[in-house]
N, CA, C and O atoms as CSV, one atom per row, in Angstrom:
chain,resi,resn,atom,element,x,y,z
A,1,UNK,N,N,-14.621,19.012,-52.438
A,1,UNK,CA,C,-13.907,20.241,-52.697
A,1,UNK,C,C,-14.768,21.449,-52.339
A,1,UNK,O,O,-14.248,22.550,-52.161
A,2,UNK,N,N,-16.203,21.228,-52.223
A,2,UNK,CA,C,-16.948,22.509,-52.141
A,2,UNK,C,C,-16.811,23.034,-50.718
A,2,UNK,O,O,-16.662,24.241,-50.531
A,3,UNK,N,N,-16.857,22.172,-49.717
A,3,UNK,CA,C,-15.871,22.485,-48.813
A,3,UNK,C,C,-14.749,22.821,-47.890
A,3,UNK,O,O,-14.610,22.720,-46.670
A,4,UNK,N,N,-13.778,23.373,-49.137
A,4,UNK,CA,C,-12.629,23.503,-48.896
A,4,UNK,C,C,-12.563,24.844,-48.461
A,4,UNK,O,O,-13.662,25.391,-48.375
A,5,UNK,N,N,-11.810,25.364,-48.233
A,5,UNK,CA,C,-11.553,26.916,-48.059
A,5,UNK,C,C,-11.268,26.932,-49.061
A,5,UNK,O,O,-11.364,25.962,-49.813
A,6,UNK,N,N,-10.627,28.567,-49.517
A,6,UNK,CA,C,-11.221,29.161,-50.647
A,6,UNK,C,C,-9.997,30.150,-50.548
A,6,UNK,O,O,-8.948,29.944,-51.158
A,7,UNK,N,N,-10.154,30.943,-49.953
A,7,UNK,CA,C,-8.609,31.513,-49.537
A,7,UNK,C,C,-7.446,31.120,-49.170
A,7,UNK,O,O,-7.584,31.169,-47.948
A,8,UNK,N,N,-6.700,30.867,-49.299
A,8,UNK,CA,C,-5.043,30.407,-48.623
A,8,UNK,C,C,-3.975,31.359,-48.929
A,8,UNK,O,O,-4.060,32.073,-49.928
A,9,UNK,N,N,-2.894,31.421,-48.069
A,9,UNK,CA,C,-1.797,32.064,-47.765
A,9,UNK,C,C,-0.491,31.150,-48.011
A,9,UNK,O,O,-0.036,30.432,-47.121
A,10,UNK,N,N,-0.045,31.224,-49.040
A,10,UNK,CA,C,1.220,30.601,-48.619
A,10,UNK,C,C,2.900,30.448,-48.509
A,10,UNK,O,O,3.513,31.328,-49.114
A,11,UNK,N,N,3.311,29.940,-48.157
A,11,UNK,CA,C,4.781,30.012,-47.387
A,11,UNK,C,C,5.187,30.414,-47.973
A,11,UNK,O,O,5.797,31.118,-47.169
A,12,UNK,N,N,5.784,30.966,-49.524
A,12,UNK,CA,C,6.476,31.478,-50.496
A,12,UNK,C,C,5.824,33.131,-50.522
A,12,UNK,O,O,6.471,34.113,-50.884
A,13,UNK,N,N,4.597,33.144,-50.111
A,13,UNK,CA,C,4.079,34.540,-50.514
A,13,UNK,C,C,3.008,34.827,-49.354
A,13,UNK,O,O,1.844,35.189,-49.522
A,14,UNK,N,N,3.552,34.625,-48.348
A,14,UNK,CA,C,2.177,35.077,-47.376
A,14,UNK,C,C,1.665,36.400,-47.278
A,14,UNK,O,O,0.739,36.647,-46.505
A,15,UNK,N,N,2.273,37.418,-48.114
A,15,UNK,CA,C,0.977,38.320,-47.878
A,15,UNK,C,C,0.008,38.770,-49.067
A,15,UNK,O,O,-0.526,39.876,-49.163
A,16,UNK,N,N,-0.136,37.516,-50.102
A,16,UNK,CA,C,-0.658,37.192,-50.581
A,16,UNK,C,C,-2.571,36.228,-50.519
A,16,UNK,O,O,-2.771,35.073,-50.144
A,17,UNK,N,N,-3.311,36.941,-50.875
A,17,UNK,CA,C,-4.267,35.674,-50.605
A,17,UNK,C,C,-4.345,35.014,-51.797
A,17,UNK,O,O,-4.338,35.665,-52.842
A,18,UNK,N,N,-4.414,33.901,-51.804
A,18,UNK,CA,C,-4.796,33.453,-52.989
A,18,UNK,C,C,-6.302,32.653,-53.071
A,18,UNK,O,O,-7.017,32.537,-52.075
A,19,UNK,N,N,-6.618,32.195,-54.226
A,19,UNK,CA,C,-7.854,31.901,-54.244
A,19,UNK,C,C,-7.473,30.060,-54.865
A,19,UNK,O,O,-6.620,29.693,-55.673
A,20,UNK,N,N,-8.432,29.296,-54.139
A,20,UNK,CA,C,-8.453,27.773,-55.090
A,20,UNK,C,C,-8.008,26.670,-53.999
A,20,UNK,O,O,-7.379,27.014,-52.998
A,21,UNK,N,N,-8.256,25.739,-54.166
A,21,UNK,CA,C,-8.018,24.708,-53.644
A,21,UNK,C,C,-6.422,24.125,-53.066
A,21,UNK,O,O,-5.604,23.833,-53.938
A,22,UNK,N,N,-6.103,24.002,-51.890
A,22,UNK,CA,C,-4.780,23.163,-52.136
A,22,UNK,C,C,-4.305,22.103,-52.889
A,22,UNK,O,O,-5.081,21.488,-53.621
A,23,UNK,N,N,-3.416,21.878,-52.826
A,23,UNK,CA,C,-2.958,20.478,-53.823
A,23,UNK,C,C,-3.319,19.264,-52.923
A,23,UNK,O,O,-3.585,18.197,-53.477
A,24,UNK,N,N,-3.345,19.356,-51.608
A,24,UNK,CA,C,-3.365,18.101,-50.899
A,24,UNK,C,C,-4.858,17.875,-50.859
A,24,UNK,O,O,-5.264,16.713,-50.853
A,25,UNK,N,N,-5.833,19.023,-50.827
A,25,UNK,CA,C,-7.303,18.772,-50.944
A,25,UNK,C,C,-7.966,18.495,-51.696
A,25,UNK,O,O,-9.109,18.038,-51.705
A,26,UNK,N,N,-6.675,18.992,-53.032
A,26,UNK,CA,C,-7.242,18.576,-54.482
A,26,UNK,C,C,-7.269,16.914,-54.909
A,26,UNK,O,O,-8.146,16.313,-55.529
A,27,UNK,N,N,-5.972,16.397,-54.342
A,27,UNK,CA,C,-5.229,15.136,-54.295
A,27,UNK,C,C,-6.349,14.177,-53.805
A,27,UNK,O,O,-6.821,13.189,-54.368
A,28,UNK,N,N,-6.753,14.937,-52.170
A,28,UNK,CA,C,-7.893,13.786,-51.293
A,28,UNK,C,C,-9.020,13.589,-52.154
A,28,UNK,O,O,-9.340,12.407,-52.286
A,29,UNK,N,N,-9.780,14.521,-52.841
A,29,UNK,CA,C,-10.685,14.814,-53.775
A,29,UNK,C,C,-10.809,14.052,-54.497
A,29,UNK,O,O,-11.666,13.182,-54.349
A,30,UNK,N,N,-10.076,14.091,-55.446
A,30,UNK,CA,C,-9.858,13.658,-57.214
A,30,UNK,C,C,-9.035,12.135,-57.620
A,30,UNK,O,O,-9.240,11.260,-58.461
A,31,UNK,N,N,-7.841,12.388,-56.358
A,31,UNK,CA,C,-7.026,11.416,-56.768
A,31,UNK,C,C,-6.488,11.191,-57.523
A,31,UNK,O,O,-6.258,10.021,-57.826
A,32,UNK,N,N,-5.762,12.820,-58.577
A,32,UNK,CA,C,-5.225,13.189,-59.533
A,32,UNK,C,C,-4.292,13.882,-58.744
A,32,UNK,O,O,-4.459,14.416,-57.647
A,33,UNK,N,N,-2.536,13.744,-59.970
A,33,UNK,CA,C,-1.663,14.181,-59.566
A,33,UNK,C,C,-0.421,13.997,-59.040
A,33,UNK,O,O,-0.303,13.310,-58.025
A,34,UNK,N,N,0.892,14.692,-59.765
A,34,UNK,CA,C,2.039,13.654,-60.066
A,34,UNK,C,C,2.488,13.997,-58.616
A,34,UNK,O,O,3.228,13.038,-58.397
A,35,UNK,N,N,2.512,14.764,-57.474
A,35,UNK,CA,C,2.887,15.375,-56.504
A,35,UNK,C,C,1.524,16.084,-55.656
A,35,UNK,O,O,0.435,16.352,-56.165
A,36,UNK,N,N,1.940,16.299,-54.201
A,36,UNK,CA,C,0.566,16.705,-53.352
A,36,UNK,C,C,1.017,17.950,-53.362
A,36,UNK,O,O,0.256,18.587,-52.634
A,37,UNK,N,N,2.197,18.948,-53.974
A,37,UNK,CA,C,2.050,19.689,-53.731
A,37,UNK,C,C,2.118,20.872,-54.839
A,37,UNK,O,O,2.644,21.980,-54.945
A,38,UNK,N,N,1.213,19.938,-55.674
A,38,UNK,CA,C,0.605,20.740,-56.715
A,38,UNK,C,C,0.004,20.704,-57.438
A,38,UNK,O,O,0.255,19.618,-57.960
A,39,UNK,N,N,-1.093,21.358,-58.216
A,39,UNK,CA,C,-2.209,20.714,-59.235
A,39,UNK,C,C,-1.275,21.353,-60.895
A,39,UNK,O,O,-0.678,22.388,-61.190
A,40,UNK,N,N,-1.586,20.134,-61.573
A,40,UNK,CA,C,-1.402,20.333,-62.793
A,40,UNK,C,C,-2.115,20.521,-63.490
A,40,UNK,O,O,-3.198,19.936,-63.501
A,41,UNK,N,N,-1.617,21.786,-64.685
A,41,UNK,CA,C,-2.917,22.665,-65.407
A,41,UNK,C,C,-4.250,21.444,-66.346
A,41,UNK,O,O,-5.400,21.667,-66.723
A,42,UNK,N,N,-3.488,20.349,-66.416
A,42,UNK,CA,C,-4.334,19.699,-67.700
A,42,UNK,C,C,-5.197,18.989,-66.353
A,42,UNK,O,O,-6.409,18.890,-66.545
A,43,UNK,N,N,-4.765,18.573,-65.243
A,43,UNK,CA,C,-5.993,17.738,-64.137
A,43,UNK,C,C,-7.047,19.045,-64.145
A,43,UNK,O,O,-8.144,18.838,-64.663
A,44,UNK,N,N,-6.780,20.352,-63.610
A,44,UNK,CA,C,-8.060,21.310,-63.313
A,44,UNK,C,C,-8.512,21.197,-64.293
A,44,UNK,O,O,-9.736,21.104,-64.200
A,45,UNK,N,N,-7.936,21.123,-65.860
A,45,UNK,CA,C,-8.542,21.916,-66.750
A,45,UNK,C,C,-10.156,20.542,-67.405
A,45,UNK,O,O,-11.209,20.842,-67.968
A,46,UNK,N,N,-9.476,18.717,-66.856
A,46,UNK,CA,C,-10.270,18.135,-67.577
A,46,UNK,C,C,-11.336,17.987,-65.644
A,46,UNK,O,O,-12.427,17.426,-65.748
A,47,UNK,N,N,-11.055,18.330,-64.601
A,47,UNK,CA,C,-12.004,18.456,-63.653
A,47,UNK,C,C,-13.158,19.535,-63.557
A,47,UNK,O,O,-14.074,19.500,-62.735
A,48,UNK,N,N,-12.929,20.689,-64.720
A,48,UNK,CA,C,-13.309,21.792,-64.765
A,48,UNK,C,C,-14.467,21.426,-65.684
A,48,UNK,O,O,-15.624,21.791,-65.477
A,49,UNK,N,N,-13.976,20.492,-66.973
A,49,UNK,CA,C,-14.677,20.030,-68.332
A,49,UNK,C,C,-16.023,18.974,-68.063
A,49,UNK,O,O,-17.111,18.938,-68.637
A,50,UNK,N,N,-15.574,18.289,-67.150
A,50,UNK,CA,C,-16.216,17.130,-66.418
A,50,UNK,C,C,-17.392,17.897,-65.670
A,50,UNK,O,O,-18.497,17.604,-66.126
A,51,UNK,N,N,-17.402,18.559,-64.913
A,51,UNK,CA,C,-18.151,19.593,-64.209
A,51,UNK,C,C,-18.904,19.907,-64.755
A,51,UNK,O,O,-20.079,19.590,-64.569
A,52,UNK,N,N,-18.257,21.048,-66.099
A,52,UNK,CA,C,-19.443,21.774,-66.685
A,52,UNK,C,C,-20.431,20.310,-67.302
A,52,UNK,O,O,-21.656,20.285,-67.189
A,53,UNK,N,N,-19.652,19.207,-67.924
A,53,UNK,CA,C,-20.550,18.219,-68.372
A,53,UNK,C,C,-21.644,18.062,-67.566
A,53,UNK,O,O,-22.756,18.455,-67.917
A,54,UNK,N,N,-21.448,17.560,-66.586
A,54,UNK,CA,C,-22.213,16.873,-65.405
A,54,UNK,C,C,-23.479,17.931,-65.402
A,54,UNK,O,O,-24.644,17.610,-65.641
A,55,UNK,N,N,-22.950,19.433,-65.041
A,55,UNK,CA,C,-23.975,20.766,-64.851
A,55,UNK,C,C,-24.925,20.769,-66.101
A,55,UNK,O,O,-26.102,21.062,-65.893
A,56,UNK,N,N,-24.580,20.510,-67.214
A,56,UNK,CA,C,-25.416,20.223,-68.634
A,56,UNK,C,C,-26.023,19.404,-68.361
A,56,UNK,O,O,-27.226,19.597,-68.189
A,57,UNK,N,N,-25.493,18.188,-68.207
A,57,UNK,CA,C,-26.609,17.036,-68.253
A,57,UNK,C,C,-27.802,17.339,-66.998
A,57,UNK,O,O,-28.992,17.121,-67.222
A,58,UNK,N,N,-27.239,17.948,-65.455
A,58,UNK,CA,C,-28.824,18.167,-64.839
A,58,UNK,C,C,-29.511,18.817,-65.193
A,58,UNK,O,O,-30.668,18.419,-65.333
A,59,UNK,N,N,-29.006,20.740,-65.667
A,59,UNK,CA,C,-29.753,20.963,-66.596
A,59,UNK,C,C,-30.639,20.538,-67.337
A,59,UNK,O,O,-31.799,20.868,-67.090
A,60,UNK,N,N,-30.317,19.585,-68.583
A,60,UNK,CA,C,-31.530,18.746,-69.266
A,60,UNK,C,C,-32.182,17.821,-68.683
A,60,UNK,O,O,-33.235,17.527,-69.249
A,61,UNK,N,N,-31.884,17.136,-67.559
A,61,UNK,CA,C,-32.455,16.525,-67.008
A,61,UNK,C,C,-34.088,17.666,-66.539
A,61,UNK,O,O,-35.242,17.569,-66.956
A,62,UNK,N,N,-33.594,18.449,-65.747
A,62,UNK,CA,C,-34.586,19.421,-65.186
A,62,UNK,C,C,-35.424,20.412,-66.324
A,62,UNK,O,O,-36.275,21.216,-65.944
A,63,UNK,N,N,-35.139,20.274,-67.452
A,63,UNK,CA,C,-35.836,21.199,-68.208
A,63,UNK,C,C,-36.686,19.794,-69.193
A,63,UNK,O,O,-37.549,19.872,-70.067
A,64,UNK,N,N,-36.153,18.866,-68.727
A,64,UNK,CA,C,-37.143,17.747,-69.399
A,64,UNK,C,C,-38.376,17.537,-68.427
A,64,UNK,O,O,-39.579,17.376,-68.630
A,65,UNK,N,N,-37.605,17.602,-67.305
A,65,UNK,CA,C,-38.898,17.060,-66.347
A,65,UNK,C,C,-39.765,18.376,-66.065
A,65,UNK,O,O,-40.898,18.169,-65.629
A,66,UNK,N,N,-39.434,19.488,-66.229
A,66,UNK,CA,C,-40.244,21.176,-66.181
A,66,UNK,C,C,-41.192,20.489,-67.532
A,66,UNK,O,O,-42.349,20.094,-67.388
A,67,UNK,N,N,-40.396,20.448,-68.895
A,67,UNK,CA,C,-41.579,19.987,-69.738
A,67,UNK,C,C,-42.308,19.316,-70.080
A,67,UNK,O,O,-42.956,19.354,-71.126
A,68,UNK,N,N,-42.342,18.128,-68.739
A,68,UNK,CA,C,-43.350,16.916,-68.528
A,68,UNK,C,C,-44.742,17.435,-67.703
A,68,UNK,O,O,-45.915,17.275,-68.041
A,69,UNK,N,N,-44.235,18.064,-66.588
A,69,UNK,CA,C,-45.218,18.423,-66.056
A,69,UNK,C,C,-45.999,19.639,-66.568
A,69,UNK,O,O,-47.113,19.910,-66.119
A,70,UNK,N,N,-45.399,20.359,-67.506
A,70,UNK,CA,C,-46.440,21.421,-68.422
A,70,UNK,C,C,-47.066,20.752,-69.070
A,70,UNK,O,O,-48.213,21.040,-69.409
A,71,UNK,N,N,-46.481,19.726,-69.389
A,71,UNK,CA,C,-47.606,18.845,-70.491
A,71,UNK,C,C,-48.693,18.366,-69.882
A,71,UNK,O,O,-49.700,18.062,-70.521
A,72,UNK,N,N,-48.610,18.262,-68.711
A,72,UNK,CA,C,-49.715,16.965,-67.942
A,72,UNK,C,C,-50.436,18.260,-67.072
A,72,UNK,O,O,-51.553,18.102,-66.580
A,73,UNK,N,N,-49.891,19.207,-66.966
A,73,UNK,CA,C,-50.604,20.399,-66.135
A,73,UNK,C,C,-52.092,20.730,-67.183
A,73,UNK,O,O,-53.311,20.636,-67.037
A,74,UNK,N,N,-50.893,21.272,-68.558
A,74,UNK,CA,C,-51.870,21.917,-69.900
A,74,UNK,C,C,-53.029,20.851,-69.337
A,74,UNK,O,O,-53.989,21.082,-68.602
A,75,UNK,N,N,-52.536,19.448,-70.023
A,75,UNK,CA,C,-53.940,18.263,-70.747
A,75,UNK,C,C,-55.125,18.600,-69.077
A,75,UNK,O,O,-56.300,18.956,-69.164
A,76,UNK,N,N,-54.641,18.444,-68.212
A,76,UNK,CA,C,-55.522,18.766,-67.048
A,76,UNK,C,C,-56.790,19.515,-66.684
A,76,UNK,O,O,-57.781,19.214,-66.019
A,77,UNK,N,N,-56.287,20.956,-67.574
A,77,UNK,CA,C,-56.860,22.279,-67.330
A,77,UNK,C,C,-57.376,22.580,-68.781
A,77,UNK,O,O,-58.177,23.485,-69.011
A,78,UNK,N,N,-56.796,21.658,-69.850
A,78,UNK,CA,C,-57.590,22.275,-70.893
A,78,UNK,C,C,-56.749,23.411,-71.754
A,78,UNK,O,O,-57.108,23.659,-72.905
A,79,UNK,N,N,-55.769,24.001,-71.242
A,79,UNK,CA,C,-55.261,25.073,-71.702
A,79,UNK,C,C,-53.977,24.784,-72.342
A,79,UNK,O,O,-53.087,24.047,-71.918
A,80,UNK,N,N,-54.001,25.370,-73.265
A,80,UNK,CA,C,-53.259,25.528,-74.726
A,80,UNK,C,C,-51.298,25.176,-74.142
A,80,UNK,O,O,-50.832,25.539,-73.062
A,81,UNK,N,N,-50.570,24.442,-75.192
A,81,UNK,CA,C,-49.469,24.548,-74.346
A,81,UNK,C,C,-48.593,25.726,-75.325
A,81,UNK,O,O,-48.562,26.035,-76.516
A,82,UNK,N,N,-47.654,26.336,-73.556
A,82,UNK,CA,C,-46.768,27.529,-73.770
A,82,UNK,C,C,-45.982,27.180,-74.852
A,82,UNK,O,O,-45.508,26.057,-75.024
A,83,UNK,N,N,-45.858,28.003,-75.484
A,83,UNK,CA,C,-44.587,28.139,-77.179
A,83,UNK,C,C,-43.183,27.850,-76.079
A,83,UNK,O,O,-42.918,28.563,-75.111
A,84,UNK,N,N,-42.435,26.683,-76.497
A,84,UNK,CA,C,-41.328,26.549,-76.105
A,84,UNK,C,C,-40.170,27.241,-76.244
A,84,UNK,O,O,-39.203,26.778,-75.639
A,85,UNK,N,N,-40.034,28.095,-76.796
A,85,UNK,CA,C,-39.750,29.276,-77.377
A,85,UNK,C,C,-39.613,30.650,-76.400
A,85,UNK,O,O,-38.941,31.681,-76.377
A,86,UNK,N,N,-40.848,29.902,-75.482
A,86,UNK,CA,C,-40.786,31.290,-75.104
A,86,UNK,C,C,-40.585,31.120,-73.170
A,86,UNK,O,O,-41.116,30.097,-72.738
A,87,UNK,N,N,-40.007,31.874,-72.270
A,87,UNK,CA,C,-39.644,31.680,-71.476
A,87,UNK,C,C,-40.884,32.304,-70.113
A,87,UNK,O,O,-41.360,33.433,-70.234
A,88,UNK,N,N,-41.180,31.613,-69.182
A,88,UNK,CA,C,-42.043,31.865,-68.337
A,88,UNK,C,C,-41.336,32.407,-66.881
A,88,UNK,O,O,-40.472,31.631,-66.476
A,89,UNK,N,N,-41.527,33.442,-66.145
A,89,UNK,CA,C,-41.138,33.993,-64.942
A,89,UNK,C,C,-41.565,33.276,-63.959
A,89,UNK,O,O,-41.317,33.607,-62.800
């Protein structure tokens, strides 16, 4: 889907842009959906839920492995470890 276009025009309202996925790209995608020529609010809404899940879990994935290697950096050098608490630039 991240490759989909993003804009579309369509036959009911072309001088309209609209924004989002087609139904048939959504369909090839997901493989959700009672018809191709349309997404239903509860498929986006649990593809949307799923997403943010997925985005959480790398998140922690990556802020576990950021606080592995502070740990093994600190023991290295001797130096005190950063207050987790507190955020580094």
């Amino acid at each position: 889907m991240l490759g989909s276009a993003v804009g579309r025009r369509y036959d009911w309202d072309p001088d309209t842009l609209r924004i989002g996925p087609m139904a048939q790209d959504w369909r090839a995608a997901f493989g959700y959906g009672r018809r191709e020529t349309t997404i239903d609010v509860v498929d986006g809404q649990g593809v949307l839920i799923a997403a943010v899940q997925e985005l959480s879990r790398r998140l922690r994935h990556l802020e576990q492995q950021q606080a592995a290697q502070t740990l093994c950096c600190c023991a290295h050098t001797n130096e005190p470890e950063p207050d987790p608490g507190e955020r580094t630039p």
